[in-house]
C-alpha positions as a Markdown table, in Angstrom:
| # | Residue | x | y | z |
|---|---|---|---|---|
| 1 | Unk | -11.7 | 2.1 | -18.1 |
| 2 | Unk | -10.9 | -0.6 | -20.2 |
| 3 | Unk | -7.6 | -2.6 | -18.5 |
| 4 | Unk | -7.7 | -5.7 | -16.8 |
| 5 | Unk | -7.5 | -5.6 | -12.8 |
| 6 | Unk | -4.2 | -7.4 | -13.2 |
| 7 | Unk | -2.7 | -4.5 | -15.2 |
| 8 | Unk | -3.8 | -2.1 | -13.0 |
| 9 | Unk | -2.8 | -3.9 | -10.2 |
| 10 | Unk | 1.5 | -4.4 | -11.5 |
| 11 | Unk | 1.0 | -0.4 | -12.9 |
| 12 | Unk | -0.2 | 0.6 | -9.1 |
| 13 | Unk | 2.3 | -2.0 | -7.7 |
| 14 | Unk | 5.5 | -0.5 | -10.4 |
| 15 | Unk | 4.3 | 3.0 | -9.5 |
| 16 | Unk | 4.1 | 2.7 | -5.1 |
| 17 | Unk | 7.9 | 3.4 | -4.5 |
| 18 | Unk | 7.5 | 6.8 | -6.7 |
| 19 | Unk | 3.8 | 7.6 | -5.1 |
| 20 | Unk | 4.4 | 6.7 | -1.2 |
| 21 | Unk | 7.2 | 9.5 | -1.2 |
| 22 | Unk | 5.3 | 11.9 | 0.8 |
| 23 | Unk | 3.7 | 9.3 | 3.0 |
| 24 | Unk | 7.2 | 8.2 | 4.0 |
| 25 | Unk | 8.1 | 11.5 | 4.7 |
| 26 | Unk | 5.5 | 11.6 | 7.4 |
| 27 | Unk | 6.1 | 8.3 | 8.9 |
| 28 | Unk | 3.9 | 6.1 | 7.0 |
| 29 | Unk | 3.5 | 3.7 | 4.3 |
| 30 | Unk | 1.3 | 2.4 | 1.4 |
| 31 | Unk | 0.4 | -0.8 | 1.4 |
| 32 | Unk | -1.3 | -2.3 | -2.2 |
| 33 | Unk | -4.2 | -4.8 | -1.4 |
| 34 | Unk | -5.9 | -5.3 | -4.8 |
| 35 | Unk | -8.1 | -4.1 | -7.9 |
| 36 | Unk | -11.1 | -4.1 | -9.2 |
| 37 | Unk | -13.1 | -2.5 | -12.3 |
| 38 | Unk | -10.7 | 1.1 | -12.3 |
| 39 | Unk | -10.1 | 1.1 | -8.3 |
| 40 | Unk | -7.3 | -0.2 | -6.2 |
| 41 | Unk | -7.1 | -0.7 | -2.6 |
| 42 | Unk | -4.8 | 0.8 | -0.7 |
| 43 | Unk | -3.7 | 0.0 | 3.4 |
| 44 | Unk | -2.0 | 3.2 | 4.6 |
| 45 | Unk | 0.0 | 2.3 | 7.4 |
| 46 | Unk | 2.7 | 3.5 | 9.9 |
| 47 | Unk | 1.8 | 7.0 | 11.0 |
| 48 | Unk | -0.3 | 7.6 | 8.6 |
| 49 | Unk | -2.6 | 4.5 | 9.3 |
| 50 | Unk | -5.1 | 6.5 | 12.0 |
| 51 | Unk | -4.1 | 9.2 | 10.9 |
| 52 | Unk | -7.2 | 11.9 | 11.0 |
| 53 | Unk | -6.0 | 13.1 | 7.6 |
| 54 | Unk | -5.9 | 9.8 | 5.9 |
| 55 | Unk | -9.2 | 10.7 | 3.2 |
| 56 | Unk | -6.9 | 13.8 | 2.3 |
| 57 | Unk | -4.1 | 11.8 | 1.8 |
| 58 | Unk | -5.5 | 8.9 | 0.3 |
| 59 | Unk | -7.3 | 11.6 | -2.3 |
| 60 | Unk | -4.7 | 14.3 | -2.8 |
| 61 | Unk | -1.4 | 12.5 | -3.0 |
| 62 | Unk | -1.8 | 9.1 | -3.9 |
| 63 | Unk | -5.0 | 9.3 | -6.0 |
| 64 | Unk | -3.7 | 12.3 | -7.4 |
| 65 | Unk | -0.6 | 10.6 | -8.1 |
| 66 | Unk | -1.8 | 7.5 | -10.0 |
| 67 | Unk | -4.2 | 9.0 | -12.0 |
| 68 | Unk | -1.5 | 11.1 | -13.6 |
| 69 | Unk | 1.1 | 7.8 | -13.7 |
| 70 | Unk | -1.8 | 5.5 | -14.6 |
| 71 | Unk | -5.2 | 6.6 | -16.0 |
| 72 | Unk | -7.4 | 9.9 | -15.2 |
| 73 | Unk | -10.2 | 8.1 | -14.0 |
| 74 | Unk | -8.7 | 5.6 | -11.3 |
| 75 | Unk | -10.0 | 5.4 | -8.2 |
| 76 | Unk | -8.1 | 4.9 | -5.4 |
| 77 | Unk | -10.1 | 3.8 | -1.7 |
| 78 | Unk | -7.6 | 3.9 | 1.7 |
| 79 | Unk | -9.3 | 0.1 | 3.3 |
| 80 | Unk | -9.6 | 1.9 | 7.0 |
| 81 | Unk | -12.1 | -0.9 | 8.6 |
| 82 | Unk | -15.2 | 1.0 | 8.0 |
| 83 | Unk | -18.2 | -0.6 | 5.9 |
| 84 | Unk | -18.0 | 2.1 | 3.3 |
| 85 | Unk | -14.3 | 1.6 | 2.3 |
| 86 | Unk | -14.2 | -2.3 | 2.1 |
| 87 | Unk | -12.1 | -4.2 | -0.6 |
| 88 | Unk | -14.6 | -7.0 | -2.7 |
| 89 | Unk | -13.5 | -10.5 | -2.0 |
| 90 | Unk | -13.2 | -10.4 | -5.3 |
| 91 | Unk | -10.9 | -7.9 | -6.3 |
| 92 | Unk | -7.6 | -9.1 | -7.7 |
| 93 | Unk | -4.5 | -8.9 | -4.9 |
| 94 | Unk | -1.5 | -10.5 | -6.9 |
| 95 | Unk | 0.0 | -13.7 | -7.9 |
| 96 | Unk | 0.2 | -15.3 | -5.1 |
| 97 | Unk | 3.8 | -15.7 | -3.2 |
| 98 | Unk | 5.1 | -18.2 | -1.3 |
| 99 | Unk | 5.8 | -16.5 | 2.4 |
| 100 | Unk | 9.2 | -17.4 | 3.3 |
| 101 | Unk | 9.6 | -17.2 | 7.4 |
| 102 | Unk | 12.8 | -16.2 | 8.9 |
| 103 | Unk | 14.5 | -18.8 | 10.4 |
| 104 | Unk | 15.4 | -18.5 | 14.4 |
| 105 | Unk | 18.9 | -17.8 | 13.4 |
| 106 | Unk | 17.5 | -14.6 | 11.1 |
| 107 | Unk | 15.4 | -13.2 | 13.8 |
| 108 | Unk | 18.4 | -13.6 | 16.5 |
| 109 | Unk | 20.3 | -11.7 | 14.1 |
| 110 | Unk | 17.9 | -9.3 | 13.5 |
| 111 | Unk | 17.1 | -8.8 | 17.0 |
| 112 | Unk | 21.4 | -8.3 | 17.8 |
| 113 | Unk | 21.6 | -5.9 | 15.2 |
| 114 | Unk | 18.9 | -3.7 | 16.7 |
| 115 | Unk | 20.3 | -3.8 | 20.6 |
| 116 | Unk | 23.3 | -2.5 | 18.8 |
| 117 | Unk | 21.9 | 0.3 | 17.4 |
| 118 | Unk | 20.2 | 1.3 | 20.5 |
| 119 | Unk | 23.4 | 0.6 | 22.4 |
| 120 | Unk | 21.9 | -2.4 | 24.5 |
């Protein structure tokens, strides 16, 4: 495959919203980690996280998915923890962002609204 690791990286990152519909539907999410030489790294989590059927997923529907969005040969590994399934240190992950924390006033807020919901 002949694209750059960063162009992979915003077509995967462009694509997610449209690709993580039927992990969302089951209680998960997809998480984009990097890219490297035609395969991009993947964190499922929520639901689908532990989920036993996380290969299946990983290969059916979001592989599946991006190789008709993207390129027919992509590769697309879920990073679960084991050895086999690793990202490379150097695989690309992004520009990197400034991480804005939520101020004590946000998270009381946030924290409010929720009670409410629940009817605490």
């Amino acid at each position: 495959m002949q694209f750059l690791d960063e162009d992979i990286y915003e077509a995967v990152k462009n694509y997610i919203p449209k690709v993580s519909e039927y992990v969302n539907s089951h209680g998960g999410g997809i998480e984009l980690l990097g890219s490297k030489d035609g395969t991009v790294y993947i964190k499922l989590t929520g639901a689908c996280g532990g989920c036993s059927m996380s290969l299946m997923t990983t290969k059916m529907v979001v592989q599946k998915k991006l190789r008709e969005l993207i390129h027919p040969t992509l590769n697309v590994i879920n990073v679960d923890g084991t050895a086999e399934n690793e990202m490379p240190q150097d695989a690309y992950t992004g520009p990197k962002e400034e991480k804005v924390e939520a101020t004590d006033e946000e998270k009381h807020g946030i924290i409010d609204n929720i009670k409410h919901i629940v009817g605490l």
